[in-house]
C-alpha positions as CSV (number, residue, x, y, z in Angstrom):
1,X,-23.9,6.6,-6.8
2,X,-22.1,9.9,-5.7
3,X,-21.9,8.4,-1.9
4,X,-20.3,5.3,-3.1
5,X,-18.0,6.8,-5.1
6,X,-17.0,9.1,-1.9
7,X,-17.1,6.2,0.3
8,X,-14.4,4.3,-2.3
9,X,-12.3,7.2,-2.4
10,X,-12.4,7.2,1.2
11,X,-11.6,3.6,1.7
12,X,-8.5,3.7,-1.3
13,X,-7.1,6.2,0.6
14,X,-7.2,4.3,4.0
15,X,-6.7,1.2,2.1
16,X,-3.4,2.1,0.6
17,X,-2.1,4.7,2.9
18,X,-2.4,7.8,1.0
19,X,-2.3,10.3,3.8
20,X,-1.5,13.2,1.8
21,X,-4.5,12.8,0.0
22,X,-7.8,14.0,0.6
23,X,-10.9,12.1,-1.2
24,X,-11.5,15.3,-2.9
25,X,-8.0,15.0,-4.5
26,X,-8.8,11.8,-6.0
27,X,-10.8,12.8,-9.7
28,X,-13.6,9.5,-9.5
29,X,-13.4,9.9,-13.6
30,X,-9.0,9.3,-13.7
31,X,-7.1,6.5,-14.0
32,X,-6.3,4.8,-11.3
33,X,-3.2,3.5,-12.6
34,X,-0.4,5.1,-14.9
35,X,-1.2,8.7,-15.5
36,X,-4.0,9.3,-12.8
37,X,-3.5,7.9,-9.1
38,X,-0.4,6.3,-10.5
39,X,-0.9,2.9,-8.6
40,X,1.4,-0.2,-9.2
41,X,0.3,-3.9,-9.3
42,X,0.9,-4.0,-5.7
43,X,-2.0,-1.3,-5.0
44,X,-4.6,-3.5,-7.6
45,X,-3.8,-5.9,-5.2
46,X,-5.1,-4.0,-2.1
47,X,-8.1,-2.8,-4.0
48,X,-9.4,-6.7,-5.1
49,X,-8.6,-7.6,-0.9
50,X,-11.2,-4.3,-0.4
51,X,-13.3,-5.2,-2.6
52,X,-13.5,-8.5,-1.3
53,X,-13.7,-8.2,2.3
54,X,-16.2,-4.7,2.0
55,X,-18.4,-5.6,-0.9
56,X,-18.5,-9.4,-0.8
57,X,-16.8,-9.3,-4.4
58,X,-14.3,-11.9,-5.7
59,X,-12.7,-11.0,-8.8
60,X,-12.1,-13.8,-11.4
61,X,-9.0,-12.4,-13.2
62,X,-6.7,-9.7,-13.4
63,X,-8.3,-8.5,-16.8
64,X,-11.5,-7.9,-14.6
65,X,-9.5,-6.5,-12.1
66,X,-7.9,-3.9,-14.7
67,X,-11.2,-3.1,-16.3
68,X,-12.8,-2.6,-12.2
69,X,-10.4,-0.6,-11.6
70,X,-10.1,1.7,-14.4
71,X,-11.3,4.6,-12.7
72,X,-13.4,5.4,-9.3
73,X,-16.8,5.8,-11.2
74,X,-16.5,2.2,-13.2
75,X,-15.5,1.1,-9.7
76,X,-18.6,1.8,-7.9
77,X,-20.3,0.9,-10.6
78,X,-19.1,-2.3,-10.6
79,X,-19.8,-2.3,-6.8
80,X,-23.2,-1.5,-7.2
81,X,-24.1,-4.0,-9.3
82,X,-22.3,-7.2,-7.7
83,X,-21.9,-6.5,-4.3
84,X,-23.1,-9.3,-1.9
85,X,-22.4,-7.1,1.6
């Protein structure tokens, strides 16, 4: 699970265009939006176009989207149990 989660991280960053963060930075048990990362609706849709095109997962709705995305950890998680790739 660990490598996932750095492997996410890794792919957020790149995904999004956070160059002046390091996975390290990125706490895989923080928000991703609001107070943590401090994404906007346009970054939760760059994460379900990841998701999608590196995992082989569609989500349904955006109130699967905001529970996926919650934090790193309930990210992979969710990863590892419905990916298709």
């Amino acid at each position: 699970m660990e490598e996932l989660i750095q492997q996410l991280k890794e792919e957020i960053i790149q995904a999004l265009n956070l160059e002046d963060l390091r996975p390290e930075d990125i706490d895989a048990d923080a928000p991703l939006f609001g107070d943590g990362l401090g994404l906007d609706s346009i970054d939760a849709l760059e994460l379900i176009v990841l998701l999608e095109k590196n995992y082989g997962i569609r989500l349904a709705d955006a109130a699967a989207g905001k529970e996926v995305f919650r934090s790193v950890r309930v990210m992979a998680e969710y990863v590892a149990a419905h990916r298709t790739k």
